[in-house]
Backbone bond lengths (Angstrom), bond angles and torsions (degrees), N, CA, C in turn:
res aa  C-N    CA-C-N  psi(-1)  N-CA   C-N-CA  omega(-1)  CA-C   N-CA-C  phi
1 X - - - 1.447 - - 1.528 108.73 -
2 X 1.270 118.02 114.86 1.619 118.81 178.80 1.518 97.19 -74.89
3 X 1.399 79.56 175.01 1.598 95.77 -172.18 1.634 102.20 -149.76
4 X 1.501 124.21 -159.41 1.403 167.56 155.20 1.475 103.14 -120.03
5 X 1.183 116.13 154.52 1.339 147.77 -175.90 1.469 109.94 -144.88
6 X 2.048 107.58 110.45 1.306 100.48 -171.48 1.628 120.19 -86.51
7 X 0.847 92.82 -178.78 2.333 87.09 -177.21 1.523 91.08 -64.37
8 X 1.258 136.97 -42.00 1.638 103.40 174.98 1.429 121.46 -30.65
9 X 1.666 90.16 -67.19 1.626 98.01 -158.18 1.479 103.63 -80.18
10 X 1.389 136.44 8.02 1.770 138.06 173.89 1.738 86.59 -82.69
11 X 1.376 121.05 -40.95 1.627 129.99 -170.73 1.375 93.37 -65.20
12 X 1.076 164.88 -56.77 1.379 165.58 -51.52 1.422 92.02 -174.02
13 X 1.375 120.90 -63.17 0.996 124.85 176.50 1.685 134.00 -41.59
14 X 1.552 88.09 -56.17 1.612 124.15 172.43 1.726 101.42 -50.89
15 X 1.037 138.69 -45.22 1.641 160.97 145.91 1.416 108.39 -20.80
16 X 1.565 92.20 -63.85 1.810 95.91 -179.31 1.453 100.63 -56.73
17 X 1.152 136.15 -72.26 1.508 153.80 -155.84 2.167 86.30 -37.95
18 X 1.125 94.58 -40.09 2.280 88.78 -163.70 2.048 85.71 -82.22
19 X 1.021 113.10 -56.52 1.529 123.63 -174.86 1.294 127.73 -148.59
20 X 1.482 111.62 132.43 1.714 109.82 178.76 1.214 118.05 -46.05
21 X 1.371 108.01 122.52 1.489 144.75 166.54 1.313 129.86 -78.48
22 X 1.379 108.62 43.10 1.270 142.11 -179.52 1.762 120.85 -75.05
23 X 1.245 112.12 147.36 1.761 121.79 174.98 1.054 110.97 -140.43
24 X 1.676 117.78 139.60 1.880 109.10 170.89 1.155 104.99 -148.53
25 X 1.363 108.70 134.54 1.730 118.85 -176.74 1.762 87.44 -122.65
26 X 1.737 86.92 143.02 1.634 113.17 165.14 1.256 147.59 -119.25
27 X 1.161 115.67 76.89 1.907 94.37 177.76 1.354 144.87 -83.71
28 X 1.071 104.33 -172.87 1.657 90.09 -176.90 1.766 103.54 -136.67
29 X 2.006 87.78 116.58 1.622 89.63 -169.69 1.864 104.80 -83.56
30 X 1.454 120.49 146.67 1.438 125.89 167.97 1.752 105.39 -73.78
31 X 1.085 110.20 87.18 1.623 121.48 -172.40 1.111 136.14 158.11
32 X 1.398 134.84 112.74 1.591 146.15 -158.12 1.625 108.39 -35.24
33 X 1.061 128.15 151.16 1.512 132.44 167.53 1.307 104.99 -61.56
34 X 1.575 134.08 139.36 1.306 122.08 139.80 1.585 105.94 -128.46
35 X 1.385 112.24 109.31 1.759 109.96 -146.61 1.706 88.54 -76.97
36 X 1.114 132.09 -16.58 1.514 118.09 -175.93 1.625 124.09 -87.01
37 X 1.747 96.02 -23.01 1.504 107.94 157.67 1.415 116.28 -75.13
38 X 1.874 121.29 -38.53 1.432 93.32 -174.55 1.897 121.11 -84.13
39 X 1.617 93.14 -3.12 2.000 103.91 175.03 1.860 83.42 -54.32
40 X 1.142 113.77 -58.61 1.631 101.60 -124.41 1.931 80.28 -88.19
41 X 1.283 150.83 -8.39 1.362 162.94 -166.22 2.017 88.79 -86.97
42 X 1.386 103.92 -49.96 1.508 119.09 -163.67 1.796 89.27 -88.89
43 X 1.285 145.13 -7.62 1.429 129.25 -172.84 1.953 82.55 -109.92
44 X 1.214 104.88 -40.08 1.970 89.44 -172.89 1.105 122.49 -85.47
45 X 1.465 117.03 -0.58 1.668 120.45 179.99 1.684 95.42 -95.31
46 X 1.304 126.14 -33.45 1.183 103.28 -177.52 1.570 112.20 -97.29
47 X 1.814 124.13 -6.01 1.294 106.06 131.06 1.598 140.52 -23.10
48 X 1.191 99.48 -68.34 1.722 121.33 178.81 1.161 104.12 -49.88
49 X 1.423 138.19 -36.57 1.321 128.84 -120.57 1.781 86.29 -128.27
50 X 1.595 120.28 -25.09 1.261 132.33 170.93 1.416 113.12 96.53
51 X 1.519 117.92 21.97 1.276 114.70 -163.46 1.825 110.01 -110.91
52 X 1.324 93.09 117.29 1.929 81.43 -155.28 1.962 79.34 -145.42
53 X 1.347 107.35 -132.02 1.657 109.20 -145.42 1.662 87.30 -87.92
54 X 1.325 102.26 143.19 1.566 119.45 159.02 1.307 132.54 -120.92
55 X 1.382 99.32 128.61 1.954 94.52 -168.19 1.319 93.80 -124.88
56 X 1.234 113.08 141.68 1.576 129.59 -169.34 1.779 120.12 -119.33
57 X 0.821 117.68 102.35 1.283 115.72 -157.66 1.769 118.71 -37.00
58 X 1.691 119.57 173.67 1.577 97.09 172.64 1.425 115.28 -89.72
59 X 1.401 109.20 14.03 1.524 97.70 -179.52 1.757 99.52 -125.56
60 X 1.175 98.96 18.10 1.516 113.81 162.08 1.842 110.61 56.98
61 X 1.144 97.85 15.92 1.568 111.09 -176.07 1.576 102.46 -77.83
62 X 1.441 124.43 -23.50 1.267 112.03 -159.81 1.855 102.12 -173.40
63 X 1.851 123.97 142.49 0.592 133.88 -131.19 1.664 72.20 -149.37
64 X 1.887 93.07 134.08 1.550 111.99 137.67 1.271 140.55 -117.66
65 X 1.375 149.20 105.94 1.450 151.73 -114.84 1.573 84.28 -126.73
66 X 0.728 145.22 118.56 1.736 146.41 120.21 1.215 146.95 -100.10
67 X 0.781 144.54 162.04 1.427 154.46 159.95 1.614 120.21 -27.37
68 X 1.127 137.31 131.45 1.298 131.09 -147.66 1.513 110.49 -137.35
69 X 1.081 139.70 115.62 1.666 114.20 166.60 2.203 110.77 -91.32
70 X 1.643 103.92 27.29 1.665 106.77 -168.29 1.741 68.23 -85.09
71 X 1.860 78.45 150.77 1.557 99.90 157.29 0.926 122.82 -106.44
72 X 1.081 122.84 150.96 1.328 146.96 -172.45 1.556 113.65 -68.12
73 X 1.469 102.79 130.30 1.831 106.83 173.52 1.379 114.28 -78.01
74 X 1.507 100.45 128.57 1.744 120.91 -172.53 1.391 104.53 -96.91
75 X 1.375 159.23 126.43 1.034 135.51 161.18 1.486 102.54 -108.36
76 X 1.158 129.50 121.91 1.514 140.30 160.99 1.249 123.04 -75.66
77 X 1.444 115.59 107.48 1.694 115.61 165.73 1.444 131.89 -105.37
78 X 1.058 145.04 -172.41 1.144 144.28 177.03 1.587 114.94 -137.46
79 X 1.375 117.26 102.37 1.237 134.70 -164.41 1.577 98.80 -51.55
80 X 1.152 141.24 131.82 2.012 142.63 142.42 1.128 101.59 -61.80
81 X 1.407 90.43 -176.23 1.938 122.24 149.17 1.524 117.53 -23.23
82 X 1.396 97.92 -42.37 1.664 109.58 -157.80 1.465 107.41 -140.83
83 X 1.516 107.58 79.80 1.262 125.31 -158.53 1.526 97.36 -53.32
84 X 1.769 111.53 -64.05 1.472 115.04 170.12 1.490 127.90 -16.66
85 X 1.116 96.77 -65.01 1.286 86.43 -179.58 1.804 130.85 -76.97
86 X 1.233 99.64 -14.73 1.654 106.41 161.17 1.494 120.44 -61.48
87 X 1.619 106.29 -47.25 1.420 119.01 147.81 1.644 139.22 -26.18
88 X 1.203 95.14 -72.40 1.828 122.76 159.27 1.478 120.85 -34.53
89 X 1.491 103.26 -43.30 1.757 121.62 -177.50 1.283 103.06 -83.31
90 X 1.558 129.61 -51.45 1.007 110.24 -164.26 1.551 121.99 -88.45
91 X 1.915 101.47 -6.14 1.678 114.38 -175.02 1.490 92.28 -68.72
92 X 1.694 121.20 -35.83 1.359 124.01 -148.10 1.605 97.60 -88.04
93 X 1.401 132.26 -31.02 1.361 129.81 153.09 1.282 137.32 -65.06
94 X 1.541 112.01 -10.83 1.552 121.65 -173.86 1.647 82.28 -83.76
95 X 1.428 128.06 -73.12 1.377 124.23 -166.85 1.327 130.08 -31.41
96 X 1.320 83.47 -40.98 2.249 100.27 -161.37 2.074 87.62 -96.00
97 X 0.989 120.70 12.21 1.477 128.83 175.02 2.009 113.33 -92.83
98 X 1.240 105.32 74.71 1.281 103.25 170.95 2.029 131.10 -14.90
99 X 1.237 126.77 130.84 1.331 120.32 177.89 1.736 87.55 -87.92
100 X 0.936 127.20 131.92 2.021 126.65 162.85 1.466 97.97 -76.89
101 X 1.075 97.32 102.48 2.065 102.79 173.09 1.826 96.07 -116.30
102 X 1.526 100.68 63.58 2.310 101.98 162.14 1.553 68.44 -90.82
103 X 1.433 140.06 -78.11 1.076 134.16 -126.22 1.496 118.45 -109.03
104 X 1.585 157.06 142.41 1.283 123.30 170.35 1.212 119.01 -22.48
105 X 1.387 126.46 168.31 1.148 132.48 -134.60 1.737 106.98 169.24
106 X 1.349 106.46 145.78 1.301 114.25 -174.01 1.511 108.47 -85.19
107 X 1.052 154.59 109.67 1.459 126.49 -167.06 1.519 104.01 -96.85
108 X 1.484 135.23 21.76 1.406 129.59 156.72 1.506 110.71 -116.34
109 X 1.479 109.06 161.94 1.420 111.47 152.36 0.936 117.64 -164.49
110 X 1.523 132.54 -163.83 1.905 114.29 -141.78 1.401 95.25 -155.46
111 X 1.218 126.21 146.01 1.345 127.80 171.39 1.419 108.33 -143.67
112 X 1.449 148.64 143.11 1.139 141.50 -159.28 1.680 105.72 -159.71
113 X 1.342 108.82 128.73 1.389 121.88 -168.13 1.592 115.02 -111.76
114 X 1.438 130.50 115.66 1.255 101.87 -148.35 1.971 70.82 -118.26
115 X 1.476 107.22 170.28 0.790 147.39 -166.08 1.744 125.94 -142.14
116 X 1.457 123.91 -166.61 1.760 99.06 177.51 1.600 108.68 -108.56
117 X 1.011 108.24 124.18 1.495 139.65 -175.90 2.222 109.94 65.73
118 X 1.662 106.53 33.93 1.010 95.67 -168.51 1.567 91.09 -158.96
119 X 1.328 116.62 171.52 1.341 118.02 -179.64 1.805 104.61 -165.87
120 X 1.082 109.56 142.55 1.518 139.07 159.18 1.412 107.17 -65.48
121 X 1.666 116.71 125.77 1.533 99.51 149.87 1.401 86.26 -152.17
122 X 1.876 90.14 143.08 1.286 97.57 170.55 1.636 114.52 -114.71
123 X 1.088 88.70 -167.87 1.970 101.05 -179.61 1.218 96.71 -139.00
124 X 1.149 113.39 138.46 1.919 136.21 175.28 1.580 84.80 -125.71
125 X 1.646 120.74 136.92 1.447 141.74 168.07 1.394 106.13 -148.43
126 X 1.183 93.12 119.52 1.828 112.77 160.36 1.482 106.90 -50.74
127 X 1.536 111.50 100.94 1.037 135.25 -141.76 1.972 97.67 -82.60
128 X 1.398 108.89 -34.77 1.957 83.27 159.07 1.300 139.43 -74.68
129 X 1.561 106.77 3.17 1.312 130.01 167.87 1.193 101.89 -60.96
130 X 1.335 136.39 -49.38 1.554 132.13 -145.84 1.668 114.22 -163.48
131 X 1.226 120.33 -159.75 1.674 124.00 -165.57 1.528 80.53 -157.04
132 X 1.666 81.91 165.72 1.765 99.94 -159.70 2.057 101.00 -77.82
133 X 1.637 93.11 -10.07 1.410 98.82 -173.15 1.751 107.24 -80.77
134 X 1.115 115.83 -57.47 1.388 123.55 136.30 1.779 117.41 12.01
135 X 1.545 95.57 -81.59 1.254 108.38 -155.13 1.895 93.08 -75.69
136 X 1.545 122.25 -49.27 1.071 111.79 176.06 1.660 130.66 -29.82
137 X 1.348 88.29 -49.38 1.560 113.75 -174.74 1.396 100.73 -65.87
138 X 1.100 137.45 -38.84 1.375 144.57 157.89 1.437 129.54 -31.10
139 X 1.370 103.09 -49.48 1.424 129.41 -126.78 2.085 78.94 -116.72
140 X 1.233 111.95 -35.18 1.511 109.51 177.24 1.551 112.93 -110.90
141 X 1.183 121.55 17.33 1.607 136.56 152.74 1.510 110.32 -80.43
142 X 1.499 96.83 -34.87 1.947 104.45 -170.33 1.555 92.36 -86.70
143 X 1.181 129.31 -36.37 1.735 130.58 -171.75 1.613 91.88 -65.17
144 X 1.496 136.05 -72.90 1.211 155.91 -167.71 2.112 101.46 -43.17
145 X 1.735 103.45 -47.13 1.491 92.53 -165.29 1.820 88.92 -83.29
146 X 1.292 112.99 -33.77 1.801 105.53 -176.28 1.479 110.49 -45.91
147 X 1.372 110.98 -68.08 1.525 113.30 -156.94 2.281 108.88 -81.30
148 X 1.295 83.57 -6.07 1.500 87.75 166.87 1.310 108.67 -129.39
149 X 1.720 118.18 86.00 1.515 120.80 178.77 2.041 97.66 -86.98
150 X 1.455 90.35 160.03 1.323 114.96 -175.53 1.426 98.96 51.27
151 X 1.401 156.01 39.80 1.557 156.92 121.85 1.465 106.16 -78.03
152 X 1.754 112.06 113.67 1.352 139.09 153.59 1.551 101.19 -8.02
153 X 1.649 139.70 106.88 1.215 144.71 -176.94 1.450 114.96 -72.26
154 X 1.390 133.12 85.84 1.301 139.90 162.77 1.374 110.58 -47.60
155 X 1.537 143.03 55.36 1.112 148.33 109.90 1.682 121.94 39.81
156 X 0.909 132.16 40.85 1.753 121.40 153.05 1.702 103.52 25.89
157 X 1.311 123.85 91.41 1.347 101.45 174.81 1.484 93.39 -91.42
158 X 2.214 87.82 158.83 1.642 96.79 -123.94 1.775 88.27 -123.64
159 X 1.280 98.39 28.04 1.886 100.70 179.46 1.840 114.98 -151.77
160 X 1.628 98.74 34.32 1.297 96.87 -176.59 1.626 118.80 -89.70
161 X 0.746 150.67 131.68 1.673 134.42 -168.55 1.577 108.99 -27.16
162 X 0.973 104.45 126.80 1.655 127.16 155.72 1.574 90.51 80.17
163 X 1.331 151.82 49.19 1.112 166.74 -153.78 1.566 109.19 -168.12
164 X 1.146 123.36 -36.21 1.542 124.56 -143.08 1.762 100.29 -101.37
165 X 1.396 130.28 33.58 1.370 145.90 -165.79 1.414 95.53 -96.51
166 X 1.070 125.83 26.94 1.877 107.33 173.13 2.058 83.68 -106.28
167 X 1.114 115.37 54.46 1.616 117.36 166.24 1.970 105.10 85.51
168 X 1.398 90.64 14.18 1.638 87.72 -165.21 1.607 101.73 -106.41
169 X 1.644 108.81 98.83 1.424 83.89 -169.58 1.854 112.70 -114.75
């Protein structure tokens, strides 16, 4: 889906170019990791949801968003003593972790820290891609399809006013 790109997000951009322009929200689901259920939970929600490769023009005026079959980066951790701070390290490396936009490009990715009978997952988004409201809404569509597998996916619809910031304007 082409687009426009407004002077916010051309500003935003310009940002990325000095330092990654990165965001990451985390929750914490009540339920064991199964990292091969939440890849493929995390590849069909953002099917549904339309969020796949983005190519941004070179004069950054304008953006084409499509549909993607790239997968998505999983990062797997292993919670310590001091879950926080395993947390802390890896929120503070997802940010300062460049998105490579020469080519479309995924502008999310996922890292998930499991723990006993519970797990962390976060979301890192190339932050002119989207808003933190955005990503929430995201981020509890993926909680909702994980812990309720095989239940019909009630979907965040993803273009209602003041909602529609994953480049959809």
């Amino acid at each position: 889906m082409p687009g426009r790109l407004n002077l916010f997000q051309r500003t935003m951009l310009r940002w990325d170019e000095m330092y990654p322009y990165n965001a990451a929200h985390v929750i914490e689901l009540a339920a064991p990791l199964d990292a091969p259920r939440l890849r493929e939970t995390i590849c069909r929600t953002l099917a549904a949801l339309g969020i796949g490769a983005l190519a941004i023009s070179e004069d950054e005026r304008s953006y084409d968003y499509a549909a993607s079959a790239a997968e998505p980066e999983l990062t797997l951790l292993q919670l310590s003593d001091d879950p926080l701070a395993v947390l802390t390290v890896e929120i503070e490396r997802q940010i300062n972790t460049r998105f490579l936009r020469s080519s479309p490009f995924l502008p999310v990715r996922f890292f998930a820290a499991e723990g006993t009978g519970h797990f962390h997952l976060g979301l890192v988004y190339f932050h002119p891609a989207a808003d933190g409201e955005a990503a929430v809404h995201l981020l509890r569509d993926l909680a909702e399809a994980y812990l309720n597998p095989g239940t019909p996916q009630q979907l965040l619809e993803i273009f209602p006013a003041r909602r529609d910031l994953w480049y959809r304007q």
